[in-house]
N, CA, C and O of each residue as an XYZ file, in Angstrom:
912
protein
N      39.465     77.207    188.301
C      39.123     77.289    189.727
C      38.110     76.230    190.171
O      37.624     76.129    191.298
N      37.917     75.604    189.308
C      36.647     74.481    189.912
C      36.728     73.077    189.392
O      35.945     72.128    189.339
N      38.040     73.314    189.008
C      38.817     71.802    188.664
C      39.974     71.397    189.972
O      41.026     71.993    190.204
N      39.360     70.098    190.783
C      40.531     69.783    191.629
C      41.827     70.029    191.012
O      42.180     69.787    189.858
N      42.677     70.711    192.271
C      44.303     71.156    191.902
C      45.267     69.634    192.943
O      45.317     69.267    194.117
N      45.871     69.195    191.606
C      47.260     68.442    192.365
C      48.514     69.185    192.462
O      49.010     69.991    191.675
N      49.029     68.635    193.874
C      50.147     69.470    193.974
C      51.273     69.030    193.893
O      52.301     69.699    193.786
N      51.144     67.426    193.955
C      52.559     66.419    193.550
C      52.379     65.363    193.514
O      51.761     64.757    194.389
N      52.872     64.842    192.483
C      52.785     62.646    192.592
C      54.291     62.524    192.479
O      55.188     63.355    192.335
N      54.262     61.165    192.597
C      55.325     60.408    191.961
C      55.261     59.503    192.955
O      54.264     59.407    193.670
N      56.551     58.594    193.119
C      56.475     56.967    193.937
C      57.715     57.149    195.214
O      58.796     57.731    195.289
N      56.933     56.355    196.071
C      57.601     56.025    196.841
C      58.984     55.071    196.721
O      59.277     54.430    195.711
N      59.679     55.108    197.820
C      61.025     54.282    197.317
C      60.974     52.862    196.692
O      61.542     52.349    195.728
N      59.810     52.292    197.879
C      59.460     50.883    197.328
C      58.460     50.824    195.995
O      58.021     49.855    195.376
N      58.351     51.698    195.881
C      57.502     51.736    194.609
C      56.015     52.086    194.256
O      55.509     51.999    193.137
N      55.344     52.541    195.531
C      54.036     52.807    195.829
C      53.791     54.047    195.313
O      54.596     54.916    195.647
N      52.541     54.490    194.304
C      52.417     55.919    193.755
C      51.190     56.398    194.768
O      50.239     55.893    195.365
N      51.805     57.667    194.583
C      51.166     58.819    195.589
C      51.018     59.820    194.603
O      51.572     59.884    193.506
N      49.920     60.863    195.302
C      49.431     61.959    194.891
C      49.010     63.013    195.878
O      48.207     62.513    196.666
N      49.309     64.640    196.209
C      49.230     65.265    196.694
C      47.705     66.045    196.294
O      47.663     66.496    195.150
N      46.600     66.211    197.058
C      45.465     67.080    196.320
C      44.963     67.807    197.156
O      45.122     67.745    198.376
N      44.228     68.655    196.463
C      44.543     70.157    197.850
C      42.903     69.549    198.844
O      41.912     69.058    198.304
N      43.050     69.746    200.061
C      42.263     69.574    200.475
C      40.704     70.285    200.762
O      40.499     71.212    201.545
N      39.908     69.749    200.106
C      38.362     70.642    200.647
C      37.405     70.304    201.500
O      36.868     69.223    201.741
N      37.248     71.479    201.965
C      36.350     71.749    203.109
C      34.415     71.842    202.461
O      33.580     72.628    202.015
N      34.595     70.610    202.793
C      32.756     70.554    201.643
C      32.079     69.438    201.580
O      32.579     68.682    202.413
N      31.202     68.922    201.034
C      30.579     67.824    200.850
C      30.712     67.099    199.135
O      31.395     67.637    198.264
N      30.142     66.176    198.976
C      29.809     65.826    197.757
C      28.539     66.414    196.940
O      28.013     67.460    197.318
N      28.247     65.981    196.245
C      26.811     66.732    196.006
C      26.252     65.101    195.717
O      25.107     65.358    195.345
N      26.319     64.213    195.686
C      25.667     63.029    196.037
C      24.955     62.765    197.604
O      23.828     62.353    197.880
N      26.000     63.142    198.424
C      25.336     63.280    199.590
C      24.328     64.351    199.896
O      23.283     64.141    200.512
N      24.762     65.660    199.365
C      23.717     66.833    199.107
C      22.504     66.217    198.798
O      21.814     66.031    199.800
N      21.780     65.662    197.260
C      21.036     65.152    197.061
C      20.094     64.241    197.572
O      18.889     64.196    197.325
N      21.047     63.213    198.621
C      20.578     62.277    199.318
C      19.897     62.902    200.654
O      18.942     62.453    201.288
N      20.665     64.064    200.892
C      20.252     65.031    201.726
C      18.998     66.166    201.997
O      18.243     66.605    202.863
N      19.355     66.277    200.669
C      18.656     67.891    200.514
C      17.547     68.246    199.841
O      16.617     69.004    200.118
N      17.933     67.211    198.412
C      17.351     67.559    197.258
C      15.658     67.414    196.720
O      15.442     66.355    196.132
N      14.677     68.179    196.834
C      15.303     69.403    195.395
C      15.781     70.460    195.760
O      15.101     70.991    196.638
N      16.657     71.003    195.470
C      17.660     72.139    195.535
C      16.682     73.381    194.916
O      15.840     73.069    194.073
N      16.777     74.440    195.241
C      16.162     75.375    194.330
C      16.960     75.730    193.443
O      18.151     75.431    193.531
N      16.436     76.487    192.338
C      16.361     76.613    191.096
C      17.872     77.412    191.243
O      18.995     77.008    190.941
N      17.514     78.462    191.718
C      18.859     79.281    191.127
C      20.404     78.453    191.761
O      21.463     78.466    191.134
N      20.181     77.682    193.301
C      21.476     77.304    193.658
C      22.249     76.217    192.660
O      23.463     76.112    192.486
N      20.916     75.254    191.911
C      21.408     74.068    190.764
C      22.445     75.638    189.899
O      23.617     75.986    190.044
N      21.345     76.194    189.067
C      21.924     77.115    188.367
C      23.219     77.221    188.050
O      23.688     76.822    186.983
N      24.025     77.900    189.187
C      24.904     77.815    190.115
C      25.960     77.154    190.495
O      27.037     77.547    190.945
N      25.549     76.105    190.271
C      26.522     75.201    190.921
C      26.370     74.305    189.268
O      27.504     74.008    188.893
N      25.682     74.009    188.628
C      26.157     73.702    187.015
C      26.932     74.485    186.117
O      27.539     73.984    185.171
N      26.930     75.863    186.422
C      27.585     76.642    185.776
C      29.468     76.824    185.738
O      30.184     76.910    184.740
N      29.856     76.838    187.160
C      30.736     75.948    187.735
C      31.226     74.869    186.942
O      32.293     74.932    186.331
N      30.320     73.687    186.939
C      30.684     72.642    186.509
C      31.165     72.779    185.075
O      32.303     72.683    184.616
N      29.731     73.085    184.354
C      30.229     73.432    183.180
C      31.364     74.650    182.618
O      31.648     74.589    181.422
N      31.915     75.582    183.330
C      33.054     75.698    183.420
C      34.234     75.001    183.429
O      35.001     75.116    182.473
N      34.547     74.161    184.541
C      35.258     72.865    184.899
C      35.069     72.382    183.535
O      36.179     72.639    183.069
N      34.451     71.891    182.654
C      34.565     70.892    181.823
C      35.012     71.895    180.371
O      35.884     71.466    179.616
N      34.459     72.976    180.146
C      35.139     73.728    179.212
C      36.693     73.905    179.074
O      37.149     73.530    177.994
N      37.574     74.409    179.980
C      38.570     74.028    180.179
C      39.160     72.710    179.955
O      40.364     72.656    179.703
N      38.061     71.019    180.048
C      38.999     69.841    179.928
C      38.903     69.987    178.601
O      39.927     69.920    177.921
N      37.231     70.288    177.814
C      37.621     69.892    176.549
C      38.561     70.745    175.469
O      39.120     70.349    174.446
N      38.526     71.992    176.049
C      39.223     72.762    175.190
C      40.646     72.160    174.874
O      41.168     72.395    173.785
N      41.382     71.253    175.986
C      42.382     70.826    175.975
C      42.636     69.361    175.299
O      43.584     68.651    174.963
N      41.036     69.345    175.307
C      40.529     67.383    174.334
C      40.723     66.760    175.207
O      41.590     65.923    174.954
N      40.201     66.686    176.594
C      40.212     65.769    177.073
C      38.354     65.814    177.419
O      37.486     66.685    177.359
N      38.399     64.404    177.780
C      36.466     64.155    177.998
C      36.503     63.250    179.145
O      37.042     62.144    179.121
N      35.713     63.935    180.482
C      36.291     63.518    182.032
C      35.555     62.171    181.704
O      36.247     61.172    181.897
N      34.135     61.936    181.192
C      33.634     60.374    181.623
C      32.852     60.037    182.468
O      31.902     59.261    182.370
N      33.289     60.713    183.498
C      32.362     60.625    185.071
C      32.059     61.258    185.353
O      32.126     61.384    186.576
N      31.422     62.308    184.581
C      31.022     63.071    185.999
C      29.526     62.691    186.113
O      28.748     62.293    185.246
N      29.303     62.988    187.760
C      28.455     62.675    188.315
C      28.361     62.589    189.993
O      29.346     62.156    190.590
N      27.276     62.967    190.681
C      27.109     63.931    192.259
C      28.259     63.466    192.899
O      28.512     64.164    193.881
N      29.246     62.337    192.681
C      29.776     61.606    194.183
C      31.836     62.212    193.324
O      32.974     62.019    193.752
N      31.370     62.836    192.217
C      32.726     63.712    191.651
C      32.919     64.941    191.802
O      33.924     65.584    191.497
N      31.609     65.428    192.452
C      31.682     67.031    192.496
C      31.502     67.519    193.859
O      30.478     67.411    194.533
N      32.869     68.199    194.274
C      31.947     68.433    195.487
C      31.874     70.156    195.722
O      32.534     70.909    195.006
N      31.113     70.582    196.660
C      30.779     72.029    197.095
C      31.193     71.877    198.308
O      30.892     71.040    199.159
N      32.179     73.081    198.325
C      33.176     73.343    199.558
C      33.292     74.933    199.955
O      32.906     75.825    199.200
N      33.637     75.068    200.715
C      34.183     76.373    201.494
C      35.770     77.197    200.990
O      36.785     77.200    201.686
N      35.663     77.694    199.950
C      36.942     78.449    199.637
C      37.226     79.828    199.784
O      36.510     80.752    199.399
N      38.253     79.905    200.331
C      38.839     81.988    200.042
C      37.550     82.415    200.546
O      37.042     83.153    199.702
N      36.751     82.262    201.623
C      35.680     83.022    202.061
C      34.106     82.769    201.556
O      33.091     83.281    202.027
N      34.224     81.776    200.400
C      32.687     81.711    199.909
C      32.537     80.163    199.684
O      33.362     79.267    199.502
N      31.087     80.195    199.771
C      30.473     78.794    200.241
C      30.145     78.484    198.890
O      30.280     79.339    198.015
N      29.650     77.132    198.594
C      28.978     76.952    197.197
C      29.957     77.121    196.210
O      29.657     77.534    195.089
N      31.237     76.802    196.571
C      32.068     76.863    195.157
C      32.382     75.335    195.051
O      32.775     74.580    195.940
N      31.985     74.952    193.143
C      31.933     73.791    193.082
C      33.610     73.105    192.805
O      34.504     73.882    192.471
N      33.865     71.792    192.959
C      35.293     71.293    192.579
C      34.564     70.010    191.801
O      33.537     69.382    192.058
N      35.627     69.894    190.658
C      35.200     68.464    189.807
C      36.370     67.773    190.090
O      37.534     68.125    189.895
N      35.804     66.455    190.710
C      37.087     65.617    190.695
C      36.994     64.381    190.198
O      36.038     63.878    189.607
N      38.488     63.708    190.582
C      38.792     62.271    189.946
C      38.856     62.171    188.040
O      38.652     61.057    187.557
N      39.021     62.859    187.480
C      39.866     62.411    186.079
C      40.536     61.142    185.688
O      41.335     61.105    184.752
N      40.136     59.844    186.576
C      40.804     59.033    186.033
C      40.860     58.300    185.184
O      41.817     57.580    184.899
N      39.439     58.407    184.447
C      38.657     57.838    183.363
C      38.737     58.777    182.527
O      37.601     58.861    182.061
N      39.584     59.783    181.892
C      39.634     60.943    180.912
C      39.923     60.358    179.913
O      40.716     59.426    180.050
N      39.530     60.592    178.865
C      39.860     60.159    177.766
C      40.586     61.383    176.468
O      39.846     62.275    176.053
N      41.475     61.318    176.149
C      42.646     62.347    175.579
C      41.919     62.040    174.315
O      41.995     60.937    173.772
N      41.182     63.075    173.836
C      40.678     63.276    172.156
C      41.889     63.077    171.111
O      41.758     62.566    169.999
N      43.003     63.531    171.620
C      44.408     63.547    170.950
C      45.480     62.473    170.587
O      46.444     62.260    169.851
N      44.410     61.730    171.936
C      45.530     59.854    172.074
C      45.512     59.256    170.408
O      44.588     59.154    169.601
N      46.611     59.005    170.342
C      46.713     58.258    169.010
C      47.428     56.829    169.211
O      47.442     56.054    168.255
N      47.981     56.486    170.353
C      48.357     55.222    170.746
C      47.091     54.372    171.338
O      45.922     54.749    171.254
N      47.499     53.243    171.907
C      46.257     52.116    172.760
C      45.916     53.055    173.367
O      46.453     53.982    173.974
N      43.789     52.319    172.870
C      43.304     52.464    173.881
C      43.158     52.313    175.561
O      43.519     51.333    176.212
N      42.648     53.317    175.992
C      42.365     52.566    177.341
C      41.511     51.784    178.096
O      41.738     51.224    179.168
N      40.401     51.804    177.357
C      39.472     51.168    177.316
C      39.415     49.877    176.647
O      40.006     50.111    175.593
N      39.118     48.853    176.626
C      38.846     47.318    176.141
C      37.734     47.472    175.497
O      36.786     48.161    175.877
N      37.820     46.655    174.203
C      36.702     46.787    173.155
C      35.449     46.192    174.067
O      35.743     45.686    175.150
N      34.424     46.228    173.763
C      33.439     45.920    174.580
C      33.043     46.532    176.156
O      32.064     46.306    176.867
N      33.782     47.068    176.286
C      33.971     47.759    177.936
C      33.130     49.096    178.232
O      33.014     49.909    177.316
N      32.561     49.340    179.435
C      31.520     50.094    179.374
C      32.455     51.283    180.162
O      32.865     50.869    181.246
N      32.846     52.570    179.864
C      33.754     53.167    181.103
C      32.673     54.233    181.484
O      31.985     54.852    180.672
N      32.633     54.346    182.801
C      31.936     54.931    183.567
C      30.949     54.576    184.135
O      30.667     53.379    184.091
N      30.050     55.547    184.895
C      29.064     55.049    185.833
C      27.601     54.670    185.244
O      27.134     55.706    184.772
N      26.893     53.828    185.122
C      25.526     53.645    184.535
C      24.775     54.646    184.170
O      24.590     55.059    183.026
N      24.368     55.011    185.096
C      23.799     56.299    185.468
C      23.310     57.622    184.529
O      22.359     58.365    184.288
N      25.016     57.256    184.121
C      25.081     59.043    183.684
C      25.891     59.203    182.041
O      25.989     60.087    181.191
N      26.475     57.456    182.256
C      26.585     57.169    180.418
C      25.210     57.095    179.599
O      24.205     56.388    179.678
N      25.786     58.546    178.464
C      25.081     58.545    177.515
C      24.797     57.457    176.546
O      25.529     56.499    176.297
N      23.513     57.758    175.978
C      23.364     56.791    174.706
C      24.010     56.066    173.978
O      24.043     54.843    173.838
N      24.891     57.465    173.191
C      25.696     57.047    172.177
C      27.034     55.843    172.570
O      27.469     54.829    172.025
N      27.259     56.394    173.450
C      28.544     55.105    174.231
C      28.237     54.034    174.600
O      29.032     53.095    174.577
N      26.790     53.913    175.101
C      26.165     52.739    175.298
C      26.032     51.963    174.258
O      26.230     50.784    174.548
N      25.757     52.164    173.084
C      25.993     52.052    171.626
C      26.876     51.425    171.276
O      26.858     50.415    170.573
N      28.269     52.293    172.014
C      29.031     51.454    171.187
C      30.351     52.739    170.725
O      31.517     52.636    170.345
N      29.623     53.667    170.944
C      30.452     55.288    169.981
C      31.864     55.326    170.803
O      32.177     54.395    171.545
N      32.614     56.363    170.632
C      33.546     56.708    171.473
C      32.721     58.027    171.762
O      31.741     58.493    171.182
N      33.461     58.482    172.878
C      32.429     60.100    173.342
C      33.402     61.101    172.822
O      34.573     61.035    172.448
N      32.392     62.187    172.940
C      33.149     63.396    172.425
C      32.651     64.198    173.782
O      32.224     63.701    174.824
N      32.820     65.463    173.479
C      32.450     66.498    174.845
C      31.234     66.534    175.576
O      30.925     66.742    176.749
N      30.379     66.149    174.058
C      28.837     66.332    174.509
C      28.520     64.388    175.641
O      27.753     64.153    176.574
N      28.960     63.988    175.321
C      28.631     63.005    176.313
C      28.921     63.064    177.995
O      28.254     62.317    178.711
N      29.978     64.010    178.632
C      30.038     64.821    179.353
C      28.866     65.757    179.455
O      28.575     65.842    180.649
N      28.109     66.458    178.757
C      26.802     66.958    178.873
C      25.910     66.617    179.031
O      25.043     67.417    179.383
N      25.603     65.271    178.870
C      24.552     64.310    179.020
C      24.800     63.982    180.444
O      23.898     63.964    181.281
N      26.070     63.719    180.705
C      26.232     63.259    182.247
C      26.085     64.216    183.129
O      25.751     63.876    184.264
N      26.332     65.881    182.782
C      25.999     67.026    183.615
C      24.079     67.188    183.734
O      23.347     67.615    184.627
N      23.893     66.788    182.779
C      21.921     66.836    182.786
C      21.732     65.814    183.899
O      21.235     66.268    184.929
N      21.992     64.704    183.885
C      21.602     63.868    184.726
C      21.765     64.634    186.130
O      20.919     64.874    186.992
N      23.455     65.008    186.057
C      23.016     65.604    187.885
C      22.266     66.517    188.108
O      21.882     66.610    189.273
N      21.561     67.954    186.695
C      21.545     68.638    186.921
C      19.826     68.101    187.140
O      19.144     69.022    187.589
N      19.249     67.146    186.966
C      18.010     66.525    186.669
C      17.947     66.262    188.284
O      17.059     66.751    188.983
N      19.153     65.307    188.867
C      19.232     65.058    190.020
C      18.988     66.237    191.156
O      18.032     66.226    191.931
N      19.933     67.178    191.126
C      19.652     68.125    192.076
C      18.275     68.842    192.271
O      17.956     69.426    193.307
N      17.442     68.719    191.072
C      16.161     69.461    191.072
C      14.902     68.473    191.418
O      13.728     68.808    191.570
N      15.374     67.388    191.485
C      14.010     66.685    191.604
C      14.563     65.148    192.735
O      13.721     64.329    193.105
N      15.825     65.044    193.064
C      16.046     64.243    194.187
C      15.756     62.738    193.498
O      15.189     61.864    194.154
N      16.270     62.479    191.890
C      16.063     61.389    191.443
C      16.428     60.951    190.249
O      17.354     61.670    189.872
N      16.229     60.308    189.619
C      17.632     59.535    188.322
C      16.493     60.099    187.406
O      15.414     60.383    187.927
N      16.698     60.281    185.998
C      15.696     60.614    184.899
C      15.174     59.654    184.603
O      14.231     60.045    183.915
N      15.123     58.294    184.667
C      14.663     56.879    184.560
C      14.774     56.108    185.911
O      15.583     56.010    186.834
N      13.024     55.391    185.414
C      13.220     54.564    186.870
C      13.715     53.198    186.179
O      13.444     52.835    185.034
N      14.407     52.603    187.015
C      14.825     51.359    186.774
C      15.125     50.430    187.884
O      15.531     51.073    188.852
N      15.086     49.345    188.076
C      15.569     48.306    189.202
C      16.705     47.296    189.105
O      17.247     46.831    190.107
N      17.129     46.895    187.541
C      18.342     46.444    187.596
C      18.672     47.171    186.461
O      17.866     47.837    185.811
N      20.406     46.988    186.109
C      21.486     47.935    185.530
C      21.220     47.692    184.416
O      21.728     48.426    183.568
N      20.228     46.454    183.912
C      20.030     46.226    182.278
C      18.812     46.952    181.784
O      18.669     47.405    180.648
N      17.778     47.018    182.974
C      16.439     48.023    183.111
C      17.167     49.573    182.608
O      16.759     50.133    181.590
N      18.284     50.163    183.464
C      18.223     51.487    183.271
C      19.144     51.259    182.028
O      18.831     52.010    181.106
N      20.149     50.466    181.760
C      20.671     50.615    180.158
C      19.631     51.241    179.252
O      19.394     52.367    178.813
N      19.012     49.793    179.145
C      17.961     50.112    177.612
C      16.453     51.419    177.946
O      15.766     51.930    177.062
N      16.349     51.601    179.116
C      15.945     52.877    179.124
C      16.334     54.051    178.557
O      15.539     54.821    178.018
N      17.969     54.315    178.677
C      19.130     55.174    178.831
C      18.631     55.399    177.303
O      18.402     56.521    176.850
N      18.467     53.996    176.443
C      18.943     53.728    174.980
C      17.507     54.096    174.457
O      17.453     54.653    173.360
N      16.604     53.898    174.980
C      15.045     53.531    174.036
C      13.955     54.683    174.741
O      13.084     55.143    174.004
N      14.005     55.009    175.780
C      13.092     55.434    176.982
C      13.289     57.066    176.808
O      14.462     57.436    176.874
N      12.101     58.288    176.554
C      12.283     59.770    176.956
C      12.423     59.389    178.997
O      11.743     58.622    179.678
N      13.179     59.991    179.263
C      13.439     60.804    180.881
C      11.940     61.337    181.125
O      11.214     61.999    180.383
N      11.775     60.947    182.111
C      10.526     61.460    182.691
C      10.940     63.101    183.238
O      11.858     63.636    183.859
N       9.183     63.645    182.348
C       9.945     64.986    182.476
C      10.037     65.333    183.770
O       9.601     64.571    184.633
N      10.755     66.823    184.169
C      10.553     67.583    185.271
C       9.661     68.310    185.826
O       9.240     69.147    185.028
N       9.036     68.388    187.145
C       8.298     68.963    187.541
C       8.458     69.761    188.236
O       9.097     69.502    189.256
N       8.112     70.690    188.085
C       8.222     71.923    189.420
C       9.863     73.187    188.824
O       9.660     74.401    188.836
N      10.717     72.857    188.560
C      11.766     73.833    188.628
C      11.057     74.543    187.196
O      10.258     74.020    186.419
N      11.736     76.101    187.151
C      11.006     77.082    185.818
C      11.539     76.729    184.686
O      12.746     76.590    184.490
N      10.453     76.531    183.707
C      10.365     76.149    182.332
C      11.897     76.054    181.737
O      12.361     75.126    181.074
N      12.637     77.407    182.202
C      13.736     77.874    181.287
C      14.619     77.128    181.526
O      15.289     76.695    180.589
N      14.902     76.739    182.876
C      15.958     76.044    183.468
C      15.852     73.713    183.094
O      16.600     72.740    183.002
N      14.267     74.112    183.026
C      14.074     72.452    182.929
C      14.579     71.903    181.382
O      14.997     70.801    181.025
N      14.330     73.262    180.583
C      14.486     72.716    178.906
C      15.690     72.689    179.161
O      16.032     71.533    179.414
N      16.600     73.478    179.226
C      18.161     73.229    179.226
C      18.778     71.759    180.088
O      19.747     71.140    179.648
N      18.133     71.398    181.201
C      18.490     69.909    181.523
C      18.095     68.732    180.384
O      18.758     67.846    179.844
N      16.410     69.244    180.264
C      16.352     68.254    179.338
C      17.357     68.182    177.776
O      17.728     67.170    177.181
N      17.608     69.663    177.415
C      17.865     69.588    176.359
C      19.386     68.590    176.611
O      19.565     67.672    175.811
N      20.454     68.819    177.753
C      21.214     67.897    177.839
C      21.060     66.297    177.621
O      21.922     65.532    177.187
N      19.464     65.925    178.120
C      19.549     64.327    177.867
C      18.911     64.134    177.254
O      18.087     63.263    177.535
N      18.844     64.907    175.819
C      18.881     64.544    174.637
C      19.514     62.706    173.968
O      20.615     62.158    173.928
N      18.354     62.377    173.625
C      19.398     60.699    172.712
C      20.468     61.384    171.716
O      21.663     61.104    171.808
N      20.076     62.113    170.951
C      21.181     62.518    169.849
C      22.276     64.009    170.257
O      21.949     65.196    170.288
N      23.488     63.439    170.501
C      24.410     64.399    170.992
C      24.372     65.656    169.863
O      24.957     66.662    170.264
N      23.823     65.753    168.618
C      23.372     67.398    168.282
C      22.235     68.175    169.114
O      22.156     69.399    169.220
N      21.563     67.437    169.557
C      20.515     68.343    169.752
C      20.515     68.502    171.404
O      19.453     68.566    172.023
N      21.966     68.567    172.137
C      22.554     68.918    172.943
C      22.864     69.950    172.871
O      23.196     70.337    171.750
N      22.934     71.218    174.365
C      24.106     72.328    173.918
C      25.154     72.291    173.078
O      25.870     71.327    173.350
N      25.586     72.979    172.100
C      26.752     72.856    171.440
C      28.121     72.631    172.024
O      28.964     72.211    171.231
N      28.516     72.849    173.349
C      29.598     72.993    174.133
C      29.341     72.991    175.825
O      28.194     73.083    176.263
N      30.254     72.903    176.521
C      30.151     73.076    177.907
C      29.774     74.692    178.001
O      28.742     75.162    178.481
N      30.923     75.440    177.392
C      30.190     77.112    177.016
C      29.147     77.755    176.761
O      28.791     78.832    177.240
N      28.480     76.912    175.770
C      27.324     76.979    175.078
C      25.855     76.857    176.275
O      24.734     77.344    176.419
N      26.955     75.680    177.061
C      25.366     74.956    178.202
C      25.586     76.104    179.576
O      24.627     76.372    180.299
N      27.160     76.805    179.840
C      27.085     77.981    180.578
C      26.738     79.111    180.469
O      26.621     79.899    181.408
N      26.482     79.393    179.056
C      26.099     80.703    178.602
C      24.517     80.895    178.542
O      23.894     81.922    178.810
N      24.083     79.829    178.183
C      22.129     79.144    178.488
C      21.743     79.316    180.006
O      20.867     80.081    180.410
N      22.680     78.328    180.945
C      22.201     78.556    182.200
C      22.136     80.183    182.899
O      21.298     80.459    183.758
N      23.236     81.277    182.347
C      23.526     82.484    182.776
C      22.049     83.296    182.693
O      21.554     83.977    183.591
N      21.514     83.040    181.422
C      20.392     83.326    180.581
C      19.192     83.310    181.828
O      18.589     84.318    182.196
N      19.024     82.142    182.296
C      17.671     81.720    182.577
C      17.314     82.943    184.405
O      17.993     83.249    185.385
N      15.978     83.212    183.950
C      15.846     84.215    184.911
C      15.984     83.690    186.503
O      15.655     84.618    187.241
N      16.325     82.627    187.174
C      16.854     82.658    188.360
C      18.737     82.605    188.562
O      19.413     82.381    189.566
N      19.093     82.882    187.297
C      20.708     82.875    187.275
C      21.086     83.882    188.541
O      20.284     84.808    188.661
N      21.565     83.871    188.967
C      22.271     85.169    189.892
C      21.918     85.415    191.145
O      22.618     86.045    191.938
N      20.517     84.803    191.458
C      19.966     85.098    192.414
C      20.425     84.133    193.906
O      20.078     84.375    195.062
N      21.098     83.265    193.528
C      21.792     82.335    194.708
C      23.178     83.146    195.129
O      24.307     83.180    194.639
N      22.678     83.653    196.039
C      23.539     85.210    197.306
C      24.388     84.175    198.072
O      23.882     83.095    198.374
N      26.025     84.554    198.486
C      26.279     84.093    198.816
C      25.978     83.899    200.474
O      26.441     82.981    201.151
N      24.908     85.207    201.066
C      24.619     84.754    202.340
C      23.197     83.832    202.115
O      22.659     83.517    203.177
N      22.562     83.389    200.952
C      21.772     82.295    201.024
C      22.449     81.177    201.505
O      22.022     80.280    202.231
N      23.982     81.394    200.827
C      25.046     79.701    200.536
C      25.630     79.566    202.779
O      25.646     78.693    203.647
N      25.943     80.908    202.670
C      26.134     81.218    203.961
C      25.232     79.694    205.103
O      25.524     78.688    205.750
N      24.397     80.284    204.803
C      22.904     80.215    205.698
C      23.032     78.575    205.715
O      23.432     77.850    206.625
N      22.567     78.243    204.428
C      22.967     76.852    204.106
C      23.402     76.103    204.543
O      22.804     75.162    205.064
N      24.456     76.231    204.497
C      25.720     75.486    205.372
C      26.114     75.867    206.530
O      27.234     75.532    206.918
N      25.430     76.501    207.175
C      25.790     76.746    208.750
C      24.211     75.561    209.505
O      24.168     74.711    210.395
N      23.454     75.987    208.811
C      22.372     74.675    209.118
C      22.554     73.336    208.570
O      22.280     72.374    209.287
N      23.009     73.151    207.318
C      23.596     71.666    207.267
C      24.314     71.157    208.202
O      23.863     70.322    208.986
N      25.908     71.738    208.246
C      26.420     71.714    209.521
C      25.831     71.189    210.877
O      26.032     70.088    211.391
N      25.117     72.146    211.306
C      24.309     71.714    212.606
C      23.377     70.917    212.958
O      22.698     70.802    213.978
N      23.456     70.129    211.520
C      21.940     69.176    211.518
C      23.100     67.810    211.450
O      22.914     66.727    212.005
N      24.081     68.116    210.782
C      25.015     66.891    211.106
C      26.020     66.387    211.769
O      26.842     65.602    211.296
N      26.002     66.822    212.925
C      26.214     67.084    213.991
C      25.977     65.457    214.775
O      26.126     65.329    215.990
């Protein structure tokens, strides 16, 4: 439920490919951020849990999305409730299972700066947990309205990414900050064990539950009217 649904591709006569995708009623959460952020505690919660849902499902199937990150996820209006997250764009997935060519070019960096982990920066191929590293970053993002490293050019935040601890978090509760940090972890063990693992942690932490959907209500009837 929180993985964009396609409803048809294939090509046009002349040869042009198309894709059918269901349409949502929502924002990005990049713009959220640029917007909003810091988010309180329990709505991040919330809306990572979601995510990390979304990604349990890719890897269970071996696939590893790559991107994610705020301008892939968005929070929309579904079946009556606000704050339900969608992960999109898969086009950078990488099939754990592929045994033919790569898709990637030796030397080639796939994905967004940002939110590529260490190990790939390196050089590694990713596994699930590098997807977790990229969920810390947003989840770092939504709570504090800012990247875990400061940097000014793309070679600054590389070797940060590679050499540099994330400046810690301030302000969101203890329980919730270790679990981001524990995502941007340098060494993909000492990451949640799974997308499951990082949903079953967030469930844990004592503001889990408390983001009502007439908080989400509220929310977005004043976003709305402020953007206007």
């Amino acid at each position: 439920p929180n993985t964009i649904s396609i409803y048809d591709y294939g090509r046009t006569p002349d040869g042009l490919f198309y894709y059918a995708m269901e349409l949502l009623d929502g924002e990005d959460l990049a713009t959220i951020v640029k917007d909003s952020a810091p988010l309180p505690a329990a709505r991040v919660i919330h809306i990572l849990r979601q995510v990390a849902g979304s990604l349990h499902e890719a890897h269970v199937k071996g696939l590893v999305h790559r991107d994610i990150k705020p301008g892939n996820i968005v929070l929309c209006r579904q079946a009556g409730l606000h704050d339900v997250a969608k992960v999109l764009d898969f086009g950078l997935v990488k099939d754990l299972g592929e045994t033919g060519a790569a898709v990637t070019q030796v030397g080639a960096l796939c994905g967004t700066p940002e939110t590529i982990a260490p190990e790939v920066l390196s050089g590694n191929e990713p596994d699930a947990r590098a997807d977790l590293y990229a969920l810390g970053v947003v989840g770092y993002q939504l709570l504090s309205g800012r990247l875990p490293f400061r940097a000014t050019t793309a070679a600054e935040l590389i070797g940060a990414q590679l050499h540099e601890q994330p400046t810690p978090l301030d302000g969101p509760p203890d329980d919730l900050a270790r679990i981001v940090m524990a995502c941007l972890s340098k060494a993909p063990d000492e990451r949640p064990a799974s997308a499951a693992a990082l949903r079953e942690a967030l469930g844990l932490c004592a503001d889990s539950g408390h983001w009502t959907e007439a908080a989400a209500a509220e929310w977005w009837a004043g976003y709305r009217a402020g953007s206007r």
